[in-house]
N, C-alpha and C positions, 0 to 999 in steps of 0.2 A: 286299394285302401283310400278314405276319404282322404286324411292325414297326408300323403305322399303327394307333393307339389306338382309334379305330374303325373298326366294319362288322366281315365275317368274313372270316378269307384264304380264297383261291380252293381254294388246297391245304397240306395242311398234312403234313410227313413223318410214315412212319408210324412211326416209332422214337418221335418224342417223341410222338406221337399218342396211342400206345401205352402208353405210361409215365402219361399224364395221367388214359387209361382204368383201368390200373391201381391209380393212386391212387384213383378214382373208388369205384370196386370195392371198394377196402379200407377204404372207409367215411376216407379221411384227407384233410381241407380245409386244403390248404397256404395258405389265406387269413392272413396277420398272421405266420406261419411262416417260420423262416431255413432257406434252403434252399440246399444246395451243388450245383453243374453241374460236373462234372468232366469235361473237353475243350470246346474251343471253335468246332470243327466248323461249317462254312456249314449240316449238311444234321442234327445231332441237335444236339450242344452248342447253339448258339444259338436251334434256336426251340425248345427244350428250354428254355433260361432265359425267351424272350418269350412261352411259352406262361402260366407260373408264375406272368410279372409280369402275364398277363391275370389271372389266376387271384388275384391281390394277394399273392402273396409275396414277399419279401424275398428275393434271389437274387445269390448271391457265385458266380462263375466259377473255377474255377481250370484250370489249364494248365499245359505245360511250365517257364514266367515264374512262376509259384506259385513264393514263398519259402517257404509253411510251410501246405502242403496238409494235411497230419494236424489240424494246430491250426482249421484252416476248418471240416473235416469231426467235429471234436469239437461245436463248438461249433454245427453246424447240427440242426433238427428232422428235416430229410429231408435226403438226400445219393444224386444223383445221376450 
C-alpha cells in the first residue's frame, strides 16, 4: 500500500506517477519543500500528497473545505 511507510506500493496511479517523473525531470527535489495538492481525490490527490511525503515534503491539501487556497498556493514551493 501506498500509505504504509515502508516497502514499495504494488501500483501506483499514473497521474501522480507522472507528476513525480516530471518533477524528477526537471531537475526539482521537493525534499524539505512546502508543497500544495490541490483535490483530494482516492486515485491523484491523495497518493499525489503520499507520494511527496515519501519524497520528504511538506505537503498541505486543499479542496472544496479550503478557506483560503490562494494564500496555501502563495506560500507553497510547488503547487500541485
Amino acid at each position: 500500500s501506498l500509505a504504509q511507510p515502508s516497502g514499495s506500493p504494488l501500483v501506483v496511479p499514473c497521474t501522480p506517477a507522472g507528476c513525480m517523473e516530471l518533477l524528477k525531470r526537471s531537475g526539482v527535489d521537493v525534499a524539505g519543500k512546502e508543497c500544495v495538492v490541490l483535490g483530494r481525490s482516492g486515485i491523484v490527490g491523495m497518493p499525489m500528497a503520499l507520494l511527496l511525503i515519501r519524497a520528504n515534503a511538506t505537503v498541505t491539501m486543499c479542496h472544496s473545505g479550503t478557506v483560503d487556497v490562494v494564500s496555501a498556493c502563495k506560500r507553497a514551493d510547488v503547487v500541485i
